[in-house]
C-alpha positions in Angstrom: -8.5 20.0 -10.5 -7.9 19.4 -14.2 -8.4 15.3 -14.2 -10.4 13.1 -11.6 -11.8 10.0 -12.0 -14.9 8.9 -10.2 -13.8 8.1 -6.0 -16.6 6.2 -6.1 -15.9 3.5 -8.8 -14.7 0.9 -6.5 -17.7 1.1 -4.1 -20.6 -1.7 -4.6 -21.7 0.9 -7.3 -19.0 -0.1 -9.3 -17.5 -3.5 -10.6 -16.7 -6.0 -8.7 -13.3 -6.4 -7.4 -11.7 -9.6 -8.1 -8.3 -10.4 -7.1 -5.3 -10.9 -9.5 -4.3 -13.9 -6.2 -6.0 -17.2 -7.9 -4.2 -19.7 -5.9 -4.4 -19.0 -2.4 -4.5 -22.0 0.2 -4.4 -20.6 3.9 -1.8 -22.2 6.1 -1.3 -24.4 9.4 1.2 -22.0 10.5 1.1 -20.6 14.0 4.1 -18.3 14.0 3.4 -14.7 13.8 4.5 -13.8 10.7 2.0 -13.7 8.2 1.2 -12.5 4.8 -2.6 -11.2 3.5 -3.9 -10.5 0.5 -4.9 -7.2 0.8 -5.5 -5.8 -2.9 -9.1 -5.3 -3.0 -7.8 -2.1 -0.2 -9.5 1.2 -2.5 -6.5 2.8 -3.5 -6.1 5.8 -5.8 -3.2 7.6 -7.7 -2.8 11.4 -7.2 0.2 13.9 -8.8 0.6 16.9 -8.8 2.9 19.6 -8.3 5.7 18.7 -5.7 5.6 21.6 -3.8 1.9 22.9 -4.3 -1.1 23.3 -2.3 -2.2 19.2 -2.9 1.4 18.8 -1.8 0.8 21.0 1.2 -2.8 18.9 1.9 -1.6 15.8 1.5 1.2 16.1 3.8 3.3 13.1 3.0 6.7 14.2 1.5 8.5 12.1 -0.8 9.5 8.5 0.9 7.2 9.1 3.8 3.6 8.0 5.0 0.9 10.0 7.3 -2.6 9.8 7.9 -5.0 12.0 6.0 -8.1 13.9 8.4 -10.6 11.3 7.1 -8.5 8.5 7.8 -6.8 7.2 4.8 -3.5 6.3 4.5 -1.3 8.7 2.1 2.1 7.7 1.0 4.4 9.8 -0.7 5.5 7.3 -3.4 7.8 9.7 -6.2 8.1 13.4 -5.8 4.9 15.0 -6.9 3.4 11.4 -6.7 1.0 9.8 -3.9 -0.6 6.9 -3.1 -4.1 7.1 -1.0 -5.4 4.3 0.6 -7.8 2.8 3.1 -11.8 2.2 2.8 -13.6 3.7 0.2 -15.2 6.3 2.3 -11.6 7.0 3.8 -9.9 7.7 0.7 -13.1 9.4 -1.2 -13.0 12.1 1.4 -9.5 12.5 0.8 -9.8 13.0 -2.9 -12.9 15.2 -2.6 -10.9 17.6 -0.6 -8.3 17.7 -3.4 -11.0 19.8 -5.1 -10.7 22.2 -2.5 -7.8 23.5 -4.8 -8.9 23.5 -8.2 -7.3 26.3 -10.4 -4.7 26.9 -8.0 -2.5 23.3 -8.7 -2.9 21.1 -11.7 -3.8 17.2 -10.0 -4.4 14.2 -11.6 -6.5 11.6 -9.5 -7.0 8.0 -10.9 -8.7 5.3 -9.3 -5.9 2.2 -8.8 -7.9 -0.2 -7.0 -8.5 -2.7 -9.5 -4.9 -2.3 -11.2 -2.5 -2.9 -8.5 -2.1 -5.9 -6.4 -1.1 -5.2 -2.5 0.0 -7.8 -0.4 0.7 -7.0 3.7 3.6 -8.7 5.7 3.2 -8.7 9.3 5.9 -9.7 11.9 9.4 -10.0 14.0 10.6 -11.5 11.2 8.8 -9.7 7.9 12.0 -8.1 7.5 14.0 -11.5 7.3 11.8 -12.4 4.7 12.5 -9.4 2.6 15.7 -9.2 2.7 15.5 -13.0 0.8 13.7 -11.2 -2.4 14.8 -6.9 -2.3 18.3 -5.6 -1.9 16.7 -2.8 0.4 18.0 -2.2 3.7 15.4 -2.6 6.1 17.2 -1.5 9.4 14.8 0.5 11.6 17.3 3.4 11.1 17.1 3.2 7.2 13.5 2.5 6.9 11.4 3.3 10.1 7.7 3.0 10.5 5.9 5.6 7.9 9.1 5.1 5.6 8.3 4.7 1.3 10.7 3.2 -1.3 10.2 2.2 -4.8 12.5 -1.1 -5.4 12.7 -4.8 -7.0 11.3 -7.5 -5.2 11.5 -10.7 -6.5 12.6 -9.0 -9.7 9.1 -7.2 -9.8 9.1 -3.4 -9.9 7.1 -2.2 -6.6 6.4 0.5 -4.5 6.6 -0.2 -0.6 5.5 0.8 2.6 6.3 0.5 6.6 3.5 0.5 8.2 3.7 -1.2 11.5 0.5 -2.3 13.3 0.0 -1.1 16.7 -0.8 -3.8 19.9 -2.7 -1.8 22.6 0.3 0.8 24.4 3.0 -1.6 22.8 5.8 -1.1 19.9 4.4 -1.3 16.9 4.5 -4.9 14.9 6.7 -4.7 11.7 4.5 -4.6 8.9 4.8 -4.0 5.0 2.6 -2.5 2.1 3.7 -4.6 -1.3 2.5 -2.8 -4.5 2.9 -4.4 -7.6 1.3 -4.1 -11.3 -2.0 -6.5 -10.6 0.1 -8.6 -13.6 2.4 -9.7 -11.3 -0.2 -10.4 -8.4 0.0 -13.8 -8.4 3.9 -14.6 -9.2 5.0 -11.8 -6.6 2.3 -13.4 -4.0 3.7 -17.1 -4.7 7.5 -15.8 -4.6 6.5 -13.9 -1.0 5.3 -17.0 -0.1 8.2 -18.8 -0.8 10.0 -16.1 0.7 8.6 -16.5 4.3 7.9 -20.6 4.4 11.1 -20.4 6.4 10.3 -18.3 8.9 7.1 -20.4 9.4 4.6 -17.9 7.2 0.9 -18.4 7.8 -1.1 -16.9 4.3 -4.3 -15.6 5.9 -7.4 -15.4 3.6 -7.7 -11.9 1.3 -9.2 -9.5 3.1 -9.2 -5.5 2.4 -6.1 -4.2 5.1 
C-alpha cells in the first residue's frame, strides 16, 4: 500500500468531530419518514486499481454496496473508487486488511470523516422527497437496495446510497446515504428539510448511522 492515513484518526484519539449541521431543531412529526444527521459515521476514501486485488477484497463493483467481513459498509462510488463506512472499529479493520496487498496494487486510503457531511432518509416516502431535489430515478428497478449514484441534489454535487433498514423478517424500509462536501452540510441539510416538510418529516437528533 503506497498511501494510508492513520484508520485511527477519528477515534477519541483523535479530534473531536463536530458537525458541519449548526441549526438543527428536532421535530413534532410522527410520520415515518425521517431524516438524521449522521455525519460524525467514520468514513474513509480508498482507490485503487479497478480491477485489482483491493478491487477483488472490497467486493463492491462500481454503483453497488456490500458488507465488508468486519462489518463496514463499502460502496462502490466511481470505478476504482470506494467509500467505507460504519464504526470506527468496523471500517479500521477493513482498511487494515487493505494492507494485506501491499506491492501487489497501488491504494490510496484517506480518512473522510471529518470532510464530508452524511445525512440518512428513512421511509415510504424518502423517495417522494427526493425526487423534489435530484433528477435521479428512484424506481426500485433503477435503483434497488445496495444501489450507488453520483448526482445533484439540491444543486449540490453528492454521492448516494440505498440502503434500506431491515424490520425483523419484513421488507426492508427505504432508506438513503446523502454525501456531500461538509461545505454544503448545512444548506443541503436545510434544503432536505424543506424537501420532506411535506411528507410530514421528523429531523431526529445527529447521531453516528
Amino acid at each position: 500500500m503506497a498511501e494510508t492515513a492513520s484508520p485511527g484518526s477519528s477515534t477519541p484519539t483523535g479530534p473531536a468531530f463536530e458537525s458541519p449541521v449548526v441549526r438543527s431543531s428536532p421535530s413534532s412529526n410522527v410520520g415515518d419518514l425521517a431524516l438524521t444527521d449522521a455525519s460524525a459515521t467514520t468514513k474513509w476514501l480508498v482507490r485503487a486499481s479497478n480491477d485489482g486485488p483491493t478491487a477483488d477484497l472490497l467486493g463492491a463493483r462500481f454503483g453497488t454496496s456490500q458488507v465488508a467481513a468486519g462489518g463496514a459498509l463499502v460502496l462502490g462510488s466511481r470505478p476504482g473508487e470506494w467509500i467505507i463506512l460504519g464504526a470506527p472499529a468496523e471500517v479500521a479493520a477493513t482498511v487494515a486488511d487493505l494492507d494485506a496487498h501491499d506491492g501487489r496494487d497501488f491504494v490510496s486510503a484517506l480518512d473522510w470523516t471529518h470532510s464530508r457531511a452524511m445525512f440518512r432518509v428513512t421511509g415510504a416516502e424518502a423517495t417522494r422527497m427526493l425526487e423534489k431535489v435530484c433528477g435521479i430515478d428512484w424506481s426500485d428497478h433503477m435503483t434497488p437496495d445496495g444501489a450507488v449514484v453520483s448526482a445533484s441534489v439540491a444543486l449540490v454535487t453528492c454521492d448516494l446510497a440505498r440502503n434500506d433498514v431491515n424490520h425483523d423478517d419484513t421488507a426492508g424500509t427505504p432508506s438513503y446515504l446523502i454525501f456531500c462536501d461538509r461545505s454544503f452540510g448545512q444548506y443541503l441539510f436545510d434544503a432536505l428539510v424543506d424537501a420532506g416538510d411535506e411528507f410530514g418529516l421528523s429531523v431526529l437528533a445527529s447521531g453516528v448511522s
